[in-house]
C-alpha positions in Angstrom: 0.0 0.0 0.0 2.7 2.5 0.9 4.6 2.0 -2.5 1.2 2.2 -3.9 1.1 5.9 -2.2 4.9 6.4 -3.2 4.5 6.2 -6.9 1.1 7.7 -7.2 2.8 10.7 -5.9 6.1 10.3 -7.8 4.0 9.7 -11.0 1.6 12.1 -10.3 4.2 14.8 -9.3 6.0 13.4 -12.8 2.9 14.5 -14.5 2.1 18.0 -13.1 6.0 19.1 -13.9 5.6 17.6 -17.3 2.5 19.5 -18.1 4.5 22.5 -16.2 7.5 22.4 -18.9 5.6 21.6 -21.3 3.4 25.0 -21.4 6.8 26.7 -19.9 8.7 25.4 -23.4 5.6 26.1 -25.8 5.1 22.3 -25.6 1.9 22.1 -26.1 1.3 25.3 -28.4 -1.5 25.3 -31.1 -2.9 21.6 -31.9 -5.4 21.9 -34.3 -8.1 19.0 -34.3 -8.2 17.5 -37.8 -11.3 15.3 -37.2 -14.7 15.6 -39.1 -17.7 17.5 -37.5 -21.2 16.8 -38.1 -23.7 19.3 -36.9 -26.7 19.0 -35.6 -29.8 21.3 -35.4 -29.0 21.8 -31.5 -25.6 22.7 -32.2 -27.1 26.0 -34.0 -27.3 28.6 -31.2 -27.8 32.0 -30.6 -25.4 33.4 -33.0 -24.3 36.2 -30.9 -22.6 34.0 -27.9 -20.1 33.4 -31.0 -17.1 35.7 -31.9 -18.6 38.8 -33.7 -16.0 38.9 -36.7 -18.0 41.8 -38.7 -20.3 40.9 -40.5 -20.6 37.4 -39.0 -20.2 35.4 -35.8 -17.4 32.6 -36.3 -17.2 29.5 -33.8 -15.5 26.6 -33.6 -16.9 23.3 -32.0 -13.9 21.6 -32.0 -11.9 23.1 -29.3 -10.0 26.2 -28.1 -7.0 25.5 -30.6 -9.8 25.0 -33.7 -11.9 28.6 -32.4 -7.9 30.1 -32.0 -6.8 29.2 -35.7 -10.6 30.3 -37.2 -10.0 33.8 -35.6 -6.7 34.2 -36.8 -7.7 33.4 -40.6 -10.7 35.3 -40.1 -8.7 38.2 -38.8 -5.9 38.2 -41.1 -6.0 40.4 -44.2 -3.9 37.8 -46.1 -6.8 35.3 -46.0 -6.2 31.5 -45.2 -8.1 28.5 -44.7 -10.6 27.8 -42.0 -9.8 24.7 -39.6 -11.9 22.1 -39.2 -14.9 22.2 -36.9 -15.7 26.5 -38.1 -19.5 27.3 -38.2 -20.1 31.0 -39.9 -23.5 32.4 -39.8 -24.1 35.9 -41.3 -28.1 35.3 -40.1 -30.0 33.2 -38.2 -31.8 31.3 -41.1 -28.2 30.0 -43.0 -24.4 28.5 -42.3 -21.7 27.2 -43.3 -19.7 24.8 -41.4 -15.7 23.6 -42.6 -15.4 19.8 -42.6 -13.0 17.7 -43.0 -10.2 17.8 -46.0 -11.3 16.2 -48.8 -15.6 16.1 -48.0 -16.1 18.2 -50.6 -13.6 19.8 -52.9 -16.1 21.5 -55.0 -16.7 23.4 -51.7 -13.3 23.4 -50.2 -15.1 21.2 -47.4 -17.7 24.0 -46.7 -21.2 22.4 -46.1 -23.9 24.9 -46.4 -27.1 25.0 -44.2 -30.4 26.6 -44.5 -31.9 26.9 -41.1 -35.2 27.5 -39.3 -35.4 29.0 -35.8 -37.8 29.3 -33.0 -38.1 31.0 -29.7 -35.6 27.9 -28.4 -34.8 26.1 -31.1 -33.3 25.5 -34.6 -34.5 22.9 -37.1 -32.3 21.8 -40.9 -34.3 22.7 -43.4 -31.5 22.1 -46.1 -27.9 21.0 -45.9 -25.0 19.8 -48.3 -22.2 21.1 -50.6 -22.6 22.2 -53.9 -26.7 21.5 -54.6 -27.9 23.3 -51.1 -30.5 26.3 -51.4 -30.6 29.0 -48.4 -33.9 30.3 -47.1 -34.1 32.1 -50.4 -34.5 30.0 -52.5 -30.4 30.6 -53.8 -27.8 28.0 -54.1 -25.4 29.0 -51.4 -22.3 27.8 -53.7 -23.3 30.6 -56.4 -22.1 33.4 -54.2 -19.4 31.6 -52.0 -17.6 30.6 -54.7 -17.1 33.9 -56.0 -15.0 34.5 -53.3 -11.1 35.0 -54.2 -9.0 31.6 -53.3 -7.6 33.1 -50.2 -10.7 33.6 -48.7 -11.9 30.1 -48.3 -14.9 30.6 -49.8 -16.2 33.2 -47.3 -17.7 35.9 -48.6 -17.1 39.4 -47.3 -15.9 43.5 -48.0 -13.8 43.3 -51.3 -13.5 39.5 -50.9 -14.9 39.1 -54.5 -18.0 38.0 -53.7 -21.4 40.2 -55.2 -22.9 42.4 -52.4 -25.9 41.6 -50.2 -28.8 43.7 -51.0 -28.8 44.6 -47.5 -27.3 47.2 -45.5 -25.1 46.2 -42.5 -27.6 48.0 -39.9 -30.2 45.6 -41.4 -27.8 42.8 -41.0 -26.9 43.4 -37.8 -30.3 44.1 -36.8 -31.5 40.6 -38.2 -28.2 39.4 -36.1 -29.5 40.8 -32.9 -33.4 39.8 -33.4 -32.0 35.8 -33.5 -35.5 34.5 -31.2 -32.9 31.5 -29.4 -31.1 34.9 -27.9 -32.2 35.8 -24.7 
């Protein structure tokens, strides 16, 4: 029992200074998570407990590292590619969420999403790659992919792609009247 006690605490001690000089040493820096993610209507929230990246909110469901790397491409003014896991909404009624490499090339592994929402909930109406319609009736591809290459398909201010025929007061207004929102 008492050697029991005296390597629990030598391991466990072992660990802790590991984790220590790892973080102290940049160890354990950015580690993005290359797996797939496959959303669900309940993963679609209020958009503004996301990152407010004007004009949309960015997350990232697959971890801190994953939400880090999306900022930092969305940020940049060099452009770059979105990690795994990214869910972009402009409104409450569409999305796009990056999967995995190689899920859709057409796309560059964007699937698109029109959405329905309630008071408390959200419900798929569409989703896919290159065929998906948003709530108007548009295919979602024919504007994204007017977006220049460095831009991952994400449309936004001289990005390439046409402009919204909406100001961003009425955008942001439709933002901040999203019904799951307290």
């Amino acid at each position: 029992m008492a050697r029991g006690k005296e390597f629990f605490g030598f391991t466990g001690f072992f660990l802790l200074f590991s984790m220590v000089l790892g973080v102290g040493c940049g160890g354990s820096g950015n580690t993005i998570i290359n797996q797939d993610l496959v959303m669900q209507a309940s993963d679609f929230e209020c958009i503004t407990r996301w990152e407010y990246i004007g004009p949309y909110y960015l997350t990232n469901m697959l971890g801190a590292d994953n939400l880090a790397e999306a900022l930092k491409v969305a940020k940049s003014s060099k452009g770059g590619t979105f990690p795994p896991g990214t869910v972009i909404q402009l409104i409450p009624l569409e999305g796009m969420v990056k999967r995995i490499e190689g899920w859709s090339p057409e796309t560059n592994d964007w699937e698109f999403f029109a959405l329905a929402v309630t008071g408390t909930s959200t419900t798929i109406v569409t989703r896919g790659a290159a065929e998906t319609t948003n709530f108007a009736g548009l295919k979602c591809l024919g504007c994204h992919a007017k977006a220049e290459p460095k831009w991952d398909f994400v449309c936004g201010d001289n990005h390439g792609c046409d402009p919204l025929p909406a100001t961003d007061q009425m955008i942001k207004a439709f933002q901040d009247a999203d019904p799951r929102c307290p």
